[in-house]
N, C-alpha and C positions, 0 to 999 in steps of 0.2 A: 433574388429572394434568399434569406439565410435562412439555411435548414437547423431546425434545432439538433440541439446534443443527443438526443435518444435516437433521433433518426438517425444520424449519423454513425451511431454505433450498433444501431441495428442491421446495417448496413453493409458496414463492416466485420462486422462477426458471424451475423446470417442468422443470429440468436434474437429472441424477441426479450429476455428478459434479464433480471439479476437473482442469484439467488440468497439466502438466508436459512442456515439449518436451526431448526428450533424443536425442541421439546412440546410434542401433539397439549400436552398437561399446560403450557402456557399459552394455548393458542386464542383461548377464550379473552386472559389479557392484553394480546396483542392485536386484538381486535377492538378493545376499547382505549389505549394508549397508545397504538405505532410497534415498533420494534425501535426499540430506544437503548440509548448507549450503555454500555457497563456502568457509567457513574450513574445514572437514572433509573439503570434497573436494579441499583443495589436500594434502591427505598421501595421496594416490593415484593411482596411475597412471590419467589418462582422460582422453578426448578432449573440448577444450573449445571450444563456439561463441561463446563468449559476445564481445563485441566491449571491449577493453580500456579504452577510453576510458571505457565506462558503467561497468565494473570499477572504475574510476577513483573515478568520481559515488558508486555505491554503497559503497565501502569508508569513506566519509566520515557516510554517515547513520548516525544513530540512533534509532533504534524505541525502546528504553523505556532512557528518562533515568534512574529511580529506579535500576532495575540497570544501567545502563551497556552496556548489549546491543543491538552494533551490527546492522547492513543483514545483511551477510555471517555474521551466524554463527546466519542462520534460513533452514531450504529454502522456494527462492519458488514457488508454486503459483499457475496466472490463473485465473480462473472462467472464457476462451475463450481459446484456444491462436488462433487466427482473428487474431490483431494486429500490429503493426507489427514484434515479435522475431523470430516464423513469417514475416512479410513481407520483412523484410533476409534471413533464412537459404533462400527459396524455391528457391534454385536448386542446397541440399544434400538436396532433401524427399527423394530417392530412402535419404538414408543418414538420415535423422530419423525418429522416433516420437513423439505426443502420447501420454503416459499417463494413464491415465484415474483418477484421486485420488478415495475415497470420501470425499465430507462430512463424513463421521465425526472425519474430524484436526481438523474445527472446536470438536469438544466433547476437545480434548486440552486439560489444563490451559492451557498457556504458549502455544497460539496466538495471532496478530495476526491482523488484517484491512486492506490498505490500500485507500483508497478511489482511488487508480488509482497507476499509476507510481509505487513505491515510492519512488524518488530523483525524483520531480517536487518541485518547490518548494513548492505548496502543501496535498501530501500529507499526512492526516491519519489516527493509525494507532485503531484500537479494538479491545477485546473483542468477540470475533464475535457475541454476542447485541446489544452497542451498534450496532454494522456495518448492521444487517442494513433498518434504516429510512433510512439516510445511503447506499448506494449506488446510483449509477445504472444500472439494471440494462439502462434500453431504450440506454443506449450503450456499456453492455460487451458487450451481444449484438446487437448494431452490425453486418453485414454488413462495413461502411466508417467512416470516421473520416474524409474528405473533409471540405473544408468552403473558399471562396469565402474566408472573413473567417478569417485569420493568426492570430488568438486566439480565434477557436475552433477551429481544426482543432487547435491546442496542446492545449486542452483536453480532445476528443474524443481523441485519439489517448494520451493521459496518463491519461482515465479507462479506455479501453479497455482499459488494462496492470493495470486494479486488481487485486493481490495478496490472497493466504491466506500468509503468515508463519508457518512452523514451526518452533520452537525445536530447534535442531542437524539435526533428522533427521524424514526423512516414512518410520515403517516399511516394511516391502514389505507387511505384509500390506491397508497400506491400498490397492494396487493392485487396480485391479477387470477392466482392457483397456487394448486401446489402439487407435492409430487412426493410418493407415497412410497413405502416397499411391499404393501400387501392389502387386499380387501378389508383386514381385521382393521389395520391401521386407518384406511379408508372412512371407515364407520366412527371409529373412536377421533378423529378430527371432524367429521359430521358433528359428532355429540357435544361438542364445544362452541360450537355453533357459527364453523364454518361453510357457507352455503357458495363459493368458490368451485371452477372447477377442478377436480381432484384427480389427477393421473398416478397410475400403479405401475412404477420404474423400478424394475428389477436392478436392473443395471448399472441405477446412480449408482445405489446401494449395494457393490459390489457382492453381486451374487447372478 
């Protein structure tokens, strides 16, 4: 019997899910369109954290040469929301939410897998069943990405970012929860009219 892709990396992680950081203020539209890629979400009105510069980096790579299908026109999903992008935005946690992405997008046709940092240099992209022996998992679930020696900490903090790539759009129904930094935030993702269960993680949210 072949075991699908989610299973398998539920598996092997010991994680049920993927995540996705998003602003509580778009969550009402990512409940009726998906969480959908940078070029798809630029025709909508929404609130965006992402830092322009990396906007930069990324609008330049390409994931698959054959079709010509660039960074931006796949929704990025991390295997731990815990990393350096949650770590610059810490000081918006009160208005952010990590969404909880079922595995399941793995076994969607046209998904990718990066094996960290999408726009890192030596970023290598796979079929999620090729993925799944080539990632570092003891440093994507990494507490920290610290590191004494300059080219490791490069290292560490670039695999920590490894990527799930979804071609145009991550449906809503693959939403399972989401995970929170405080009861306020709690209510204010309620009021948008996510009825999802909703965990209050101190911890992601480095506090």
């Amino acid at each position: 019997m072949v075991q699908s892709l989610a299973y398998q990396y539920t598996q092997r992680t010991g994680r049920a899910h993927l995540h996705n950081i998003a602003p509580i203020a778009n969550i009402a539209s990512i409940l009726q369109y998906g969480i959908l890629s940078h070029e798809r979400a630029s025709c909508l009105l929404h609130h965006d954290i992402s830092m322009q510069d990396v906007q930069d980096i990324r609008s330049a790579v390409i994931v698959d040469h054959v079709l010509q299908r660039s960074l931006h026109q796949y929704a990025n999903l991390y295997f731990d929301a815990r990393n350096p992008m949650l770590y610059k935005r810490r000081t918006m946690r009160d208005s952010l939410c990590v969404l909880h992405v079922s595995y399941g997008v793995l076994d969607l046709k046209e998904t990718v897998v990066a094996d960290r940092n999408a726009a890192a240099f030596y970023t290598a992209f796979y079929h999620p069943a090729d993925a799944l022996p080539k990632l570092n998992f003891a440093l994507i679930f990494a507490d920290y990405w610290t590191d004494d020696d300059q080219v490791r900490y490069y290292m560490r903090k670039s695999i920590k970012c490894a990527e799930v790539l979804v071609w145009e759009c991550v449906p809503a129904r693959f939403i399972v929860g989401a995970s929170v930094f405080s009861e306020q935030s709690a209510e204010s993702l309620r009021a948008q009219g996510f009825l999802l269960p909703i965990y209050i993680d101190k911890h992601l949210f480095f506090c």
